[in-house]
C-alpha positions in Angstrom: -41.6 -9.5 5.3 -39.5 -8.2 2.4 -39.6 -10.1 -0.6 -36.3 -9.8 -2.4 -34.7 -12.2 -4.1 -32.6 -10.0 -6.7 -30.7 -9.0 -3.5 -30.1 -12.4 -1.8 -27.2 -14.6 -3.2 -28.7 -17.1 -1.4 -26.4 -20.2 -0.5 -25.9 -23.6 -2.6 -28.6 -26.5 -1.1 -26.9 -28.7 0.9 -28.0 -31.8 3.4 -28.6 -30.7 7.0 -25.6 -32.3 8.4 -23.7 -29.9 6.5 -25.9 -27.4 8.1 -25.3 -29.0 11.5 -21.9 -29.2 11.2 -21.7 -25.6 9.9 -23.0 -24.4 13.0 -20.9 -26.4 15.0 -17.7 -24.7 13.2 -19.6 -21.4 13.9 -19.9 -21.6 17.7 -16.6 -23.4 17.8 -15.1 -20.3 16.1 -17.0 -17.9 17.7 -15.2 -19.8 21.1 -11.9 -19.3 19.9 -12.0 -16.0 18.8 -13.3 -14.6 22.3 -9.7 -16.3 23.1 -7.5 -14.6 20.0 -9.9 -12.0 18.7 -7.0 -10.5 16.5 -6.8 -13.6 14.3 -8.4 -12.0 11.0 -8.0 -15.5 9.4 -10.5 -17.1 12.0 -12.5 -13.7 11.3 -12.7 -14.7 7.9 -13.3 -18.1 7.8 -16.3 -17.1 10.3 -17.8 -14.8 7.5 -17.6 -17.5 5.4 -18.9 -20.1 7.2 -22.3 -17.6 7.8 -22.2 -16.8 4.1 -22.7 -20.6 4.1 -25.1 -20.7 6.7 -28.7 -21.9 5.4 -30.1 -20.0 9.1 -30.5 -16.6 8.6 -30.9 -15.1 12.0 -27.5 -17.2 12.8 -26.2 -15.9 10.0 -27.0 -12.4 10.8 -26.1 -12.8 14.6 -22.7 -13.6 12.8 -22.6 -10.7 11.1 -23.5 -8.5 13.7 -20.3 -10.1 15.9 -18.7 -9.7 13.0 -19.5 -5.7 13.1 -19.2 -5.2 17.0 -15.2 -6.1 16.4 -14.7 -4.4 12.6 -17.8 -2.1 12.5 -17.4 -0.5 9.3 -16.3 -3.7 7.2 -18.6 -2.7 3.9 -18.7 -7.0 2.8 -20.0 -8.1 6.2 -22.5 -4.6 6.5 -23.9 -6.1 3.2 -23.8 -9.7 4.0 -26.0 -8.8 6.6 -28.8 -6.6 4.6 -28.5 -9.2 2.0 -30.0 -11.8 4.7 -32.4 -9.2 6.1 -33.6 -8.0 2.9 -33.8 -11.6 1.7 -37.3 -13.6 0.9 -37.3 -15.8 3.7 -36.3 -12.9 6.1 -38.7 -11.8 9.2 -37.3 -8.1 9.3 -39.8 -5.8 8.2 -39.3 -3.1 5.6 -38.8 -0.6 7.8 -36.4 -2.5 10.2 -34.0 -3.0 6.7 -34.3 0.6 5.8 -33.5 2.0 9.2 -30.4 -0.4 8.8 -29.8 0.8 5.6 -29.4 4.4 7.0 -27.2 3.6 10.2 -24.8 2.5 7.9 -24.6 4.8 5.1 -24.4 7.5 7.6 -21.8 5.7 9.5 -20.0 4.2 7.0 -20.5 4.7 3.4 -18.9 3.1 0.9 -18.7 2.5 -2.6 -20.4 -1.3 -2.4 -22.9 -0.2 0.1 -24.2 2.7 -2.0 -24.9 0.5 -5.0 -26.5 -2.2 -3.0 -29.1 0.8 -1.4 -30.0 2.0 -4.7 -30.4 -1.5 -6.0 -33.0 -1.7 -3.3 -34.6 1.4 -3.6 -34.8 0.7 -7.6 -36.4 -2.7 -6.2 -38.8 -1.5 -3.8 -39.6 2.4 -4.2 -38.9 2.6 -8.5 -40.1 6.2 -8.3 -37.7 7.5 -5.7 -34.7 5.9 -7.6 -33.6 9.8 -9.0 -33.4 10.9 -5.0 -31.4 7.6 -4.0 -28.7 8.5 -6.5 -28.8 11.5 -5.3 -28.7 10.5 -1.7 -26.2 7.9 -2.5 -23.5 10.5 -4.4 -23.7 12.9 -2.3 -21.6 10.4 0.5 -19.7 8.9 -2.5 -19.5 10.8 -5.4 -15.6 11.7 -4.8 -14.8 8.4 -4.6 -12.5 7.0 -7.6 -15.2 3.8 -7.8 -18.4 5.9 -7.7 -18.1 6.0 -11.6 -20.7 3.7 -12.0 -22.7 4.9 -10.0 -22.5 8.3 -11.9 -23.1 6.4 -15.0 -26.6 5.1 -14.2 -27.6 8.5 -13.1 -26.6 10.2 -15.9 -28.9 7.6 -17.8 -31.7 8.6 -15.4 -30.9 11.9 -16.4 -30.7 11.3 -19.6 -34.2 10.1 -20.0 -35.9 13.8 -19.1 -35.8 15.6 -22.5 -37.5 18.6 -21.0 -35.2 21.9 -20.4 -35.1 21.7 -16.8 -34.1 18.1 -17.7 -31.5 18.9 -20.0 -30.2 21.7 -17.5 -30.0 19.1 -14.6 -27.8 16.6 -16.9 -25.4 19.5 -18.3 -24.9 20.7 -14.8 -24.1 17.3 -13.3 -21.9 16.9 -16.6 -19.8 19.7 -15.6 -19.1 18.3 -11.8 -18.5 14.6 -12.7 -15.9 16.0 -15.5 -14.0 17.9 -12.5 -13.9 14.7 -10.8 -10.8 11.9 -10.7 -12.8 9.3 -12.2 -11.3 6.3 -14.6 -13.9 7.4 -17.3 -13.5 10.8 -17.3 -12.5 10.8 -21.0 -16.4 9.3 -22.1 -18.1 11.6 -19.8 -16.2 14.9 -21.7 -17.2 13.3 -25.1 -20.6 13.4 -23.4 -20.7 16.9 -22.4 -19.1 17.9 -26.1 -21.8 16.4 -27.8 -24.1 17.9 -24.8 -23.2 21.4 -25.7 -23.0 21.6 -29.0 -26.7 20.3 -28.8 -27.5 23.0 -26.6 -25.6 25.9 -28.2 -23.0 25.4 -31.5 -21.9 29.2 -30.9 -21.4 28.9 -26.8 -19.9 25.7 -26.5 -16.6 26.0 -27.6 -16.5 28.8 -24.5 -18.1 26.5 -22.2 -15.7 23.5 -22.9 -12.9 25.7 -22.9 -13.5 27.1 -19.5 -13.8 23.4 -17.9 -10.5 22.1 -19.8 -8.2 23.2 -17.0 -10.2 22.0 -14.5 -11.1 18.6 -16.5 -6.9 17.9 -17.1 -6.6 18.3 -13.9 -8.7 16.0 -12.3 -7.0 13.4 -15.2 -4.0 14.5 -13.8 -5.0 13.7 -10.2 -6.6 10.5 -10.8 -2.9 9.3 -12.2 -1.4 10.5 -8.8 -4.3 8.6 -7.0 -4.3 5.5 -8.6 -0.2 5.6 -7.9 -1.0 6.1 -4.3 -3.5 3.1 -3.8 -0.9 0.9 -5.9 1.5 1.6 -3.0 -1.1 1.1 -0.6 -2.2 -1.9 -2.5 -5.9 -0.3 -2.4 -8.3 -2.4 -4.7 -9.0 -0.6 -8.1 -12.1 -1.7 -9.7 -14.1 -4.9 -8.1 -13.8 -5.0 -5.3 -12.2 -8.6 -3.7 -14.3 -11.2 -2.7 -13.1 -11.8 1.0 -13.9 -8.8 3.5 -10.5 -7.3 4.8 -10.1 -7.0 8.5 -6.9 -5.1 9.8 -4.0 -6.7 11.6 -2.5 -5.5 14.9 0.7 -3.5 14.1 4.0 -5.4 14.7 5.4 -1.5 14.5 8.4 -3.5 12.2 10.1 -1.6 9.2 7.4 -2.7 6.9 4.3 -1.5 9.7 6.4 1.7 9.5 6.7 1.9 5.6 2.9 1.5 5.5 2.5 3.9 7.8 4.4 6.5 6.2 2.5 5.8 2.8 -0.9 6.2 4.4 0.5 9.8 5.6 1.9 10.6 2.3 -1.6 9.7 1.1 -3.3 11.7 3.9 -1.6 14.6 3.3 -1.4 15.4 -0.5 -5.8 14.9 0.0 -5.4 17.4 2.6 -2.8 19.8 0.4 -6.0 20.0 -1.9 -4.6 18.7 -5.3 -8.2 19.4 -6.9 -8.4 23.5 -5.8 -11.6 22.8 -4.1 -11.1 25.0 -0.9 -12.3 28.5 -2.8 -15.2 26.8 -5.3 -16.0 24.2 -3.5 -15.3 23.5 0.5 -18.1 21.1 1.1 -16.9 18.8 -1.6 -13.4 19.1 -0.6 -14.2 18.1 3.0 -15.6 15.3 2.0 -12.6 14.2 -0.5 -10.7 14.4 2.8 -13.5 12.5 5.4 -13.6 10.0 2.3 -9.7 9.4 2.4 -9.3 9.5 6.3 -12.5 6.8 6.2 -10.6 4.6 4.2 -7.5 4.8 5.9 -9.0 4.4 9.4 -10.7 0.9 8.0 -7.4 -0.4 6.9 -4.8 1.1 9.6 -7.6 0.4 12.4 -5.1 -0.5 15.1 -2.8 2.8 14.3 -4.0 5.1 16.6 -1.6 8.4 14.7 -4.0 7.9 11.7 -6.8 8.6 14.1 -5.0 11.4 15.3 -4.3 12.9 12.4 -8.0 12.5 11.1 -8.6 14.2 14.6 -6.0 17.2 14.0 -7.3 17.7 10.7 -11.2 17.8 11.4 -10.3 20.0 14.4 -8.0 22.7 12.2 -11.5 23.5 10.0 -13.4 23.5 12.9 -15.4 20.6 12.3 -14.9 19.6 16.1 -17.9 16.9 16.1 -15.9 14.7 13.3 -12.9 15.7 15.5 -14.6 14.3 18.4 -16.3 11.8 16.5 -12.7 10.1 14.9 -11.0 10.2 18.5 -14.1 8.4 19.7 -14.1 5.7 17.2 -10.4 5.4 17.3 -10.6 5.1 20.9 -13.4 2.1 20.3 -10.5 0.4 18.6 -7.6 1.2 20.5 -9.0 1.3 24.3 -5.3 1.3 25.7 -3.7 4.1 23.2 -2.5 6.4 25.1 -2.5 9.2 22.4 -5.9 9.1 22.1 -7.4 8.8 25.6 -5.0 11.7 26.4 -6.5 13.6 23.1 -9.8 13.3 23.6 -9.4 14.2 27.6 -7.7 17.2 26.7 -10.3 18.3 24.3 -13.1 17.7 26.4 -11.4 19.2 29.1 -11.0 22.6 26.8 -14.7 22.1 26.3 -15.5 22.2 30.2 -16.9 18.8 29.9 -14.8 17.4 33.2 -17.3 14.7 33.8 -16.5 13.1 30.7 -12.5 13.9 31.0 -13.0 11.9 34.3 -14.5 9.1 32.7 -12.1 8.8 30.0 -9.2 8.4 32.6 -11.3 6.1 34.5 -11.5 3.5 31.5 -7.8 4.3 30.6 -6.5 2.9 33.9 -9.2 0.2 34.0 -8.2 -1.2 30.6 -4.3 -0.7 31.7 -5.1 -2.6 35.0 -6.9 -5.5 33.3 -4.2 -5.5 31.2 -1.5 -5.4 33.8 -3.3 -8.7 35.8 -3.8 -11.3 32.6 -0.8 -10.6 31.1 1.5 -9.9 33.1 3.0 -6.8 31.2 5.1 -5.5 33.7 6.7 -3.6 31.0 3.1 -1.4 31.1 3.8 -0.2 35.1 5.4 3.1 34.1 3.1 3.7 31.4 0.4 2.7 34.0 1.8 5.8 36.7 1.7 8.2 33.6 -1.6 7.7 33.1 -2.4 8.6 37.2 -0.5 11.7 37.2 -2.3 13.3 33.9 -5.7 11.9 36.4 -3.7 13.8 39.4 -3.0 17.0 37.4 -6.4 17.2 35.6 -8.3 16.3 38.6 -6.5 19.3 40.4 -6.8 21.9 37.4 -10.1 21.2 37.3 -11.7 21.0 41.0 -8.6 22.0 43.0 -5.7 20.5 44.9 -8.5 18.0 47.2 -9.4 16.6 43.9 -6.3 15.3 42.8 -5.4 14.0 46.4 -7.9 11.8 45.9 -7.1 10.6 42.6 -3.5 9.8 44.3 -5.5 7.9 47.1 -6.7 6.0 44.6 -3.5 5.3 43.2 -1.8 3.9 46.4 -4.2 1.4 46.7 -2.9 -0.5 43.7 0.2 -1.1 45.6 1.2 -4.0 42.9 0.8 -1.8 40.2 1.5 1.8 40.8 5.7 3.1 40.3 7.2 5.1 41.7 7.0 8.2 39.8 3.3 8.9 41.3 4.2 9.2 44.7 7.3 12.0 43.4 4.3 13.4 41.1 1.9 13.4 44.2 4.7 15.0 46.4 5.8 18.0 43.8 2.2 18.7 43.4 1.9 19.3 47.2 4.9 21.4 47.3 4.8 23.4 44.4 0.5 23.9 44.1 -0.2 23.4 47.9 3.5 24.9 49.7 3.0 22.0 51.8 6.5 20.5 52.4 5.1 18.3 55.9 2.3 16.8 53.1 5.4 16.6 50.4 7.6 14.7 52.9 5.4 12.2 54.2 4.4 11.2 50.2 8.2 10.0 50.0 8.2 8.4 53.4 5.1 6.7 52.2 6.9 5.5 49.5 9.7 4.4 51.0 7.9 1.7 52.8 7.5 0.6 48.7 10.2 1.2 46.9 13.4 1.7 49.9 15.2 -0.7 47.3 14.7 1.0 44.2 17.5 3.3 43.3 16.0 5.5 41.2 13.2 6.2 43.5 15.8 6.9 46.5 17.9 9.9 44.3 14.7 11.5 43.1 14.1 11.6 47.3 17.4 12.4 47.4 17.4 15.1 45.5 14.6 16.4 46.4 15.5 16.6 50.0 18.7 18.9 48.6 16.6 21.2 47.4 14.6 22.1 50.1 17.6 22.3 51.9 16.7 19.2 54.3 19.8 18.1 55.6 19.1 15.9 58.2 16.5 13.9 56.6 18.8 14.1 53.2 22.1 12.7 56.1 19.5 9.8 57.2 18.2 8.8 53.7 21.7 8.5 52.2 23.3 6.4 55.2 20.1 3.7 55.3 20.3 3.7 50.9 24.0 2.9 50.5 23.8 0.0 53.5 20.8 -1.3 51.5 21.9 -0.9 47.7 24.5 -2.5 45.9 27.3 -1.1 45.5 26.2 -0.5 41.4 22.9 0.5 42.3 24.5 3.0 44.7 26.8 4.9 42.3 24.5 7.4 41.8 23.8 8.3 44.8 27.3 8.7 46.6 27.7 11.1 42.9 25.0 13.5 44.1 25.8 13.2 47.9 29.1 13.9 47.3 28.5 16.7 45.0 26.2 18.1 47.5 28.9 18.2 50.4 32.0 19.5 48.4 29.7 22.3 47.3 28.1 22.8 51.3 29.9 20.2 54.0 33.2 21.0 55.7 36.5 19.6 54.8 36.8 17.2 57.5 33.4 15.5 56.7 34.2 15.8 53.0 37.8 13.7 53.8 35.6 11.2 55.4 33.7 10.9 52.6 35.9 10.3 50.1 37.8 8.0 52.0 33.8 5.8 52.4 34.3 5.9 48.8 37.4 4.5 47.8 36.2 1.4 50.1 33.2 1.3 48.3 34.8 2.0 44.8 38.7 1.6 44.6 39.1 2.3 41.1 38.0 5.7 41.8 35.1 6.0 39.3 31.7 6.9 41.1 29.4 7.5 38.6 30.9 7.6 34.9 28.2 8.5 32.8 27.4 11.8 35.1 30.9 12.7 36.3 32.8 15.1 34.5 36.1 14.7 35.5 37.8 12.6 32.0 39.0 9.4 33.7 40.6 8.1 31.3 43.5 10.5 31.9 43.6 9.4 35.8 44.4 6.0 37.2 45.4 6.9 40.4 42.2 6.8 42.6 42.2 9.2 45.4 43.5 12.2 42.2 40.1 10.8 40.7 38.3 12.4 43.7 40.0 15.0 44.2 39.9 16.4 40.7 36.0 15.7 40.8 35.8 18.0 44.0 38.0 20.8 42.7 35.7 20.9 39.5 32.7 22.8 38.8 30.1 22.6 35.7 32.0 21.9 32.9 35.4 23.6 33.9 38.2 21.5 35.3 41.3 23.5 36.0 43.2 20.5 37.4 42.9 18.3 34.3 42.9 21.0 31.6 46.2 22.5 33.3 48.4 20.2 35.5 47.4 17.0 34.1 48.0 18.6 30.3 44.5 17.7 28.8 44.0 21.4 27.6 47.4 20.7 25.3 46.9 17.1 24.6 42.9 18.0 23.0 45.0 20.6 20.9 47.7 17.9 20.0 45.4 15.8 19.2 43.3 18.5 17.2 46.3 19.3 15.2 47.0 15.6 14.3 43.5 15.1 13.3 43.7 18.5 11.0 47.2 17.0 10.0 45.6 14.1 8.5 43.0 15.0 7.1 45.2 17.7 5.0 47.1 14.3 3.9 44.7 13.0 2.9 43.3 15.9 1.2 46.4 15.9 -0.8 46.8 12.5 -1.6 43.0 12.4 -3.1 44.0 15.7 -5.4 47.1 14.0 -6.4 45.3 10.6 -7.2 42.9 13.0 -8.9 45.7 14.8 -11.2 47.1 11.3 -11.8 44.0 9.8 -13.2 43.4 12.8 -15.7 46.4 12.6 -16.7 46.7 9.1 -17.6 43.4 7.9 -17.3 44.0 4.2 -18.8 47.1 4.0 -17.2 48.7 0.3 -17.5 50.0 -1.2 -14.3 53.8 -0.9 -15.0 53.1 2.6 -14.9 51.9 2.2 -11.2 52.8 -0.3 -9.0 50.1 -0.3 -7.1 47.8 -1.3 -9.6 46.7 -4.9 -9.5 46.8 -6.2 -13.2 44.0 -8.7 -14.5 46.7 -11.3 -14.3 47.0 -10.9 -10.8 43.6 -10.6 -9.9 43.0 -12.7 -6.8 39.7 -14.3 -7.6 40.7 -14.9 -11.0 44.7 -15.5 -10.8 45.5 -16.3 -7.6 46.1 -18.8 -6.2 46.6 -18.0 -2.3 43.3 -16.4 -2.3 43.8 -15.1 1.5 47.0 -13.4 0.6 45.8 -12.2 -2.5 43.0 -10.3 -0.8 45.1 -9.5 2.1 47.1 -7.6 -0.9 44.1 -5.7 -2.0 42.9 -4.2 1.3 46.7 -3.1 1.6 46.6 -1.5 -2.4 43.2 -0.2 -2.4 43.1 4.0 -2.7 41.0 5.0 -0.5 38.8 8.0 -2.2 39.1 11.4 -1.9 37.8 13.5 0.7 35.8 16.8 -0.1 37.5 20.0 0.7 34.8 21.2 2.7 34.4 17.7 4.8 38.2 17.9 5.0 37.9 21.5 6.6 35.0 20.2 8.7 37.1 17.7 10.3 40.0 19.4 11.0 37.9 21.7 13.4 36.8 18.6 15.2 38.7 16.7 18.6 40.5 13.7 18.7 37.3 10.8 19.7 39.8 9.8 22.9 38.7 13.5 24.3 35.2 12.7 24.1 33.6 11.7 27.4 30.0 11.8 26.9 27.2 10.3 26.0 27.6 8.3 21.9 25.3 7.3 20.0 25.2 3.2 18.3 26.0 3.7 14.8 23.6 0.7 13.7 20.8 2.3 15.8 21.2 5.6 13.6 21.6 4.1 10.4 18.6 1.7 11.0 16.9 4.8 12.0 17.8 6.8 8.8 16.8 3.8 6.5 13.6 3.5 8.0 12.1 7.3 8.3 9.6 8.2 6.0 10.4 11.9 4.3 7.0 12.9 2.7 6.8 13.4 -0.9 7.1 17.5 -2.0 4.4 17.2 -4.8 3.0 20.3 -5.8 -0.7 21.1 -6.8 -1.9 19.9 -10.1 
């Protein structure tokens, strides 16, 4: 039994049926969270209610929920050891210490590494020198540790021997190279240090540290502006334990996102110099930043990756492997992750594992799949059984990954379509077994005969192996079961297919099939080439398409005039844009010359009087009379020159791009900061 009160803010007395109701509101919490486990205010109010909690092994059976779900929360780790280490506890010494270790090792932290030394000052006084030691060592880069620092340079300070006084200059000299907010008392401290030590040698000494010392000031600015952005805690720490949020992937998810990068990265650009002097302190600046941001951004598995990435790029692959495995804990579905990790492992010849990973991928999807009904997941689902297929055949051959596909077709509710064209590519490409390859997407058709998609990618591939009969029989039975919509792409390619290798006669029947099926002509407007918007007459529609090849149509460029309308319509857009070239360097000239000038000077000037907000009073007409007045503003010579080389928009056929999509996607990327080195 431990008995330690100094460490135990033990609860306020109250009746026991506050204590009974307490544990009511605990199990009832406890109930609804296995329901909603992302609720972080229900996590919270649990944490409290245990804080509250007169029962300690309830309390601590809290707490260790608590963990399971957010296992390096540093309020809730000492909540816990608190309890444990607490008068009335049961744990033994040893129990707490080993505890104690788990955790620092784990997780260390700032609050954790004070609350160990406490203890140790509590219960083993004469190791207190080696706890600091212990304790800095995990969190002596950190921009809190300065307290820490500060009691061990009193420790220190308490040696008056020469090795003592060598210890405390030489950890003078690191903490003064170090971003902490009172860096400016621990250089007065050194000062006074070495001019104790040696008048003649310190100015030298101090001299040498300066740069490094203004840098590390200069750092800690750029830090502290970082964790304002990230809204990081400087100085105490708050009261309530955080607990990340699942992303909502919104514009402000993506802003944070983009901040904890920015963040990431200048750590890993080495603002401090430490790669040459000092790598081991360096690394763990970095481990210490990618710690913190893995706590907070939990449920973002790219910051896991890039922790991974990193690790990996220094050849610290155990972190590597350690940071996938722990991202993986907290995102079991990310796809990045599992896929990561496989690949890695895979690289490693650990294929046992690599199995296992995919094995709790697709379990987590499937479970996902069934209580949720996230149908949007059955593609994402496939993907993840055609990496199995492909890995399973790379490592133990082409047996291996039939087996996986097996597997696969007995989820006939679940598994798309794309595994079965994965499955059948496989066999033809890695086996040469077109028989194997063709009864795949027979197989499948007893699935998915109605899905369009599913029937050109059989379609196609039929083409290419030059199977015409089956290619005849799959067509006829698709277009008498399609719509005529879901069809369209279809007669394209079968059509495409015969002008290129059918005879005329079959080709004449063909189109005629399709002017039933589609009178206006247009088969498939989004793949076709031929520019329909120059053609209404139907049966020219399909005719030009047959006559055409790639991306040259004679027939439209030449006896339809498209070749001299695009340069008409060049010309008029070069035309135009020389106007108004012209008209912006005339407005130009105008304004320098008369600058103020007064509205009888120019008509078009709207005077004060007439202002239509002001002295109007038709407000519709006098804003009508605006828009018609307003200059528009002069156009750059080199945009002008720019868009005089560019088409007319009516020649343009392809695919466009929504404006509000782009611009929403321009407001919302995140260009990292170019900050140099301090």
């Amino acid at each position: 039994m431990i008995h330690e009160d100094n460490l135990l803010n033990a609860p306020a007395p109250s009746s026991h049926r506050e204590q009974d109701i307490l544990v009511m509101e605990i199990d009832n919490l406890r109930q609804r969270l296995n329901v909603d486990p992302y609720n972080v205010e229900m996590w919270r109010t649990l944490v409290s209610c245990a804080d509250k909690c007169d029962d300690i092994e309830k309390s601590i059976e809290v707490y260790r929920v608590v963990l399971d779900r957010f296992p390096h929360t540093a309020k809730v780790q000492i909540s816990q050891l608190r309890r444990i280490t607490s008068q009335n506890s049961s744990y033994s010494v040893k129990e707490a210490e080993d505890l104690f270790r788990s955790y620092l090792k784990q997780s260390p932290s700032v609050e954790l590494c004070n609350l160990y030394v406490t203890y140790i000052r509590d219960q083993h006084p004469l190791d207190l020198i080696d706890a600091h030691k212990f304790a800095l060592r995990l969190i002596g880069h950190d921009r809190e540790s300065y307290q820490l620092w500060n009691t061990y340079l009193l420790l220190l300070r308490k040696d008056t021997s020469v090795a003592g006084i060598q210890t405390l200059r030489k950890t003078l000299h690191e903490v003064v190279q170090t971003p902490l907010p009172n860096l400016p008392v621990v250089w007065s401290q050194l000062e006074a240090l070495e001019y104790q030590i040696s008048a003649s040698k310190a100015r030298k000494v101090l001299a040498q540290l300066s740069p490094a010392c203004k840098r590390a000031c200069e750092v800690l600015q750029t830090l502290d502006s970082h964790f304002e952005e990230l809204n990081l805690p400087l100085g105490p720490q708050q009261a309530t334990p955080f607990f990340p949020s699942q992303p909502t992937f919104s514009l402000l998810d993506r802003q944070v996102v983009g901040k904890w990068k920015n963040y990431l990265r200048w750590e890993e650009g080495d603002p401090l110099m430490l790669k040459d002097s000092n790598i081991a302190a360096f690394t763990s600046r970095v481990k210490g930043a990618y710690r913190k941001a893995t706590i907070r951004m939990r449920y973002y598995p790219e910051i896991w990756y890039m922790a991974f990435k990193w690790f990996a790029s220094i050849g610290n692959f155990d972190e590597a492997l350690s940071f996938l495995r722990q991202g993986i804990a907290a995102n079991e579905s990310s796809f990045l992750l599992n896929f990561a990790l496989a690949d890695t492992l895979e690289t490693r010849g650990e294929n046992d594992q690599v199995q296992e990973i995919f094995e709790n991928l697709i379990s987590t999807l499937r479970d996902l799949l069934l209580s949720q009904n996230a149908t949007n997941l059955r593609n994402d689902f496939g993907v993840v059984y055609i990496m199995y297929m492909r890995f399973a055949r790379r490592a133990n051959g082409l047996d291996a990954a039939r087996s996986v596909f097996s597997k696969a077709r007995k989820e006939v509710l679940l598994t798309p379509w794309p595994v079965y064209e994965a499955a059948a590519m496989m066999e033809y490409h890695c086996g040469g077994g077109k028989d194997v390859a063709l009864k795949i997407f027979q197989a499948g058709m007893a699935i998915f005969r109605k899905d369009h998609e599913y029937l050109l990618r059989y379609l196609e591939w039929l083409i290419s192996v030059n199977d015409q009969n089956n290619a005849q029989s799959l067509f006829e039975a698709s277009v008498n079961i399609l719509s005529a919509e879901n069809a369209r792409q279809l007669w394209d390619r079968w059509s495409r297919y015969n002008y290129h290798c059918g005879n005329l006669n079959m080709i004449q029947r063909l189109e005629q099939r399709m002017l039933l099926a589609y009178p206006t002509g247009a088969i498939c407007d989004s793949q076709c080439d031929w520019p329909l918007s120059f053609v209404t007459d139907p049966p020219m529609k399909h005719f030009g398409r047959r006559h055409s090849y790639a991306n040259t149509d004679p027939i439209a460029a030449h006896d339809l005039g498209l070749a001299m309308a695009t340069k008409e319509m060049a010309r008029e857009s070069r035309h135009r844009v020389e106007e108004k070239k012209e008209n912006g360097t005339k407005r130009s000239v105008n304004s320098r010359i008369d600058p103020g000038g007064s509205s009888e000077s120019d008509p078009k000037r709207i005077r004060i009087d007439d202002h239509p907000i002001i002295g109007a009073k038709d407000t519709k007409k006098s804003i009508q009379k605006i828009h018609t007045n307003r200059q528009k503003l002069p156009v750059p010579a080199a945009l002008c020159a720019f868009l005089g080389l560019l088409p007319d928009r009516k020649t343009f056929n392809g695919p466009t791009f929504d404006v509000e999509d782009m611009l929403a996607l321009m407001k919302t990327v995140i260009i990292p900061k170019n900050e140099g080195n301090s």
